[in-house]
N, C-alpha and C positions, 0 to 999 in steps of 0.2 A: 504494500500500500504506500503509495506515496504522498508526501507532506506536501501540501500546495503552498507557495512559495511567495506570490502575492496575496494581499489579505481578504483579496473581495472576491479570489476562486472559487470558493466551495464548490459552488452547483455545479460548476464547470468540470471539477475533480470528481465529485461524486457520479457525472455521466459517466466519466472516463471509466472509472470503479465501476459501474455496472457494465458498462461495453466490458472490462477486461471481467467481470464475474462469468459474462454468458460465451467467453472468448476461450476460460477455463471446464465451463461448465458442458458447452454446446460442440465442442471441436471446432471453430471456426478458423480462417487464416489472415485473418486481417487486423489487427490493434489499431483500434481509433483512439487518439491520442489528447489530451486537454488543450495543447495548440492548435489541432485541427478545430474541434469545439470549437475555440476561438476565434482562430479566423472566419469561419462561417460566420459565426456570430457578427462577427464587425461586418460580413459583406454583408447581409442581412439589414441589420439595423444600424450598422453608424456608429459604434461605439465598443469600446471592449471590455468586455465585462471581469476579465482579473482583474483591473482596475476603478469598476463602477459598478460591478455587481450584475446579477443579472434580474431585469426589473422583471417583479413578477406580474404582471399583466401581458409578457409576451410569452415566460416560460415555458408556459403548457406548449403555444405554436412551437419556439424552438423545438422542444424535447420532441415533436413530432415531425417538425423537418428533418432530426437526424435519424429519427427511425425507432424511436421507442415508443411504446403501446405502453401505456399507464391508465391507472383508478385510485381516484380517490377513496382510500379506506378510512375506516377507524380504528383506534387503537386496538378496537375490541376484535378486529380482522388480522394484525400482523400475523402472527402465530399461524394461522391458515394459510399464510402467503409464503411463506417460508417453510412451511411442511410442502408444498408444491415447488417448491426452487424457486420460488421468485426476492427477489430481494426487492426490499421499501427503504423507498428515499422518506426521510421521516423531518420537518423542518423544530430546530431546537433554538434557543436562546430567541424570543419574540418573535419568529420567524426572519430571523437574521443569519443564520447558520443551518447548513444541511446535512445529515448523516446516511451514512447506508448500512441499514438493518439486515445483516448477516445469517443471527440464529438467537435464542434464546435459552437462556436459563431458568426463569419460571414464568408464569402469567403476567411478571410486572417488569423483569429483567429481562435488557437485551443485549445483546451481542453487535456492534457499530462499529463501520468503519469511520474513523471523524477524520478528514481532511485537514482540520487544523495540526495536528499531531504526526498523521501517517499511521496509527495504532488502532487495532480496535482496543474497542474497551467497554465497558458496562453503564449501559444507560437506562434510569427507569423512567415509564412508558407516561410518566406524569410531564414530566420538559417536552415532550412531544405536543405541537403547536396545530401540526398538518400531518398528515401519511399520505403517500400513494406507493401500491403495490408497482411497478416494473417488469416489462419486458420486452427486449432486444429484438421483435419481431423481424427487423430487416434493415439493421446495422452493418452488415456487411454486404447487402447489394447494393444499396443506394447511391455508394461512391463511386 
């Protein structure tokens, strides 16, 4: 897992982490990378979002110009998404910071990749702001 480097990456790292979860998980041969993310992004809308974040009023379109299929869950759904292979992008600190929801330890404990760090680590399902469950439906044709 890797530590994102500027401060305003997350969302952009956490794509890249579920590209490389379904890249480990699905045998595919393509790594799509947090600069590629990025550059789309700025040809897209004009701005680059490791440095300004990415506004969440276009997210959802991003995340589905690169080719991921998502749902907005509830907490009370992770567990169910994660027993099917999906991993949840989950939004934490006011919806300022993004995680990716790995696996769990009990109904209230999870298992996160945080981008700030590079680490997973244990987060309870209380700091979770937003969920949506994740899937790489067609991340490696689209490019």
């Amino acid at each position: 897992w890797e530590k994102q480097i500027l401060p305003m990456e997350c969302f952009i790292l956490t794509m890249e982490y579920v590209s490389n979860f379904y890249k480990c998980s699905l045998t595919h041969n393509y790594e799509y990378d947090r600069e590629e993310f990025a550059m789309d992004y700025i040809s897209l809308y004009g701005y680059d979002p490791s440095l300004e974040g990415v506004h969440s009023k276009i997210a959802y379109a991003f995340m589905e110009h690169e080719g991921f299929r998502f749902s907005k869950i509830s907490k009370d759904d992770i567990i169910d998404c994660i027993n099917r292979n999906n991993p949840v992008m989950a939004c934490v600190e006011n919806g300022t910071h993004e995680v990716l929801i790995i696996g769990y330890l009990d109904t209230n404990t999870y298992k996160a990749a945080n981008p700030a760090t590079g680490k997973i680590e244990k987060w309870n399902k209380r700091v979770f702001s937003g969920c949506m469950s994740i899937e790489g439906y067609r991340l490696y044709d689209n490019k």
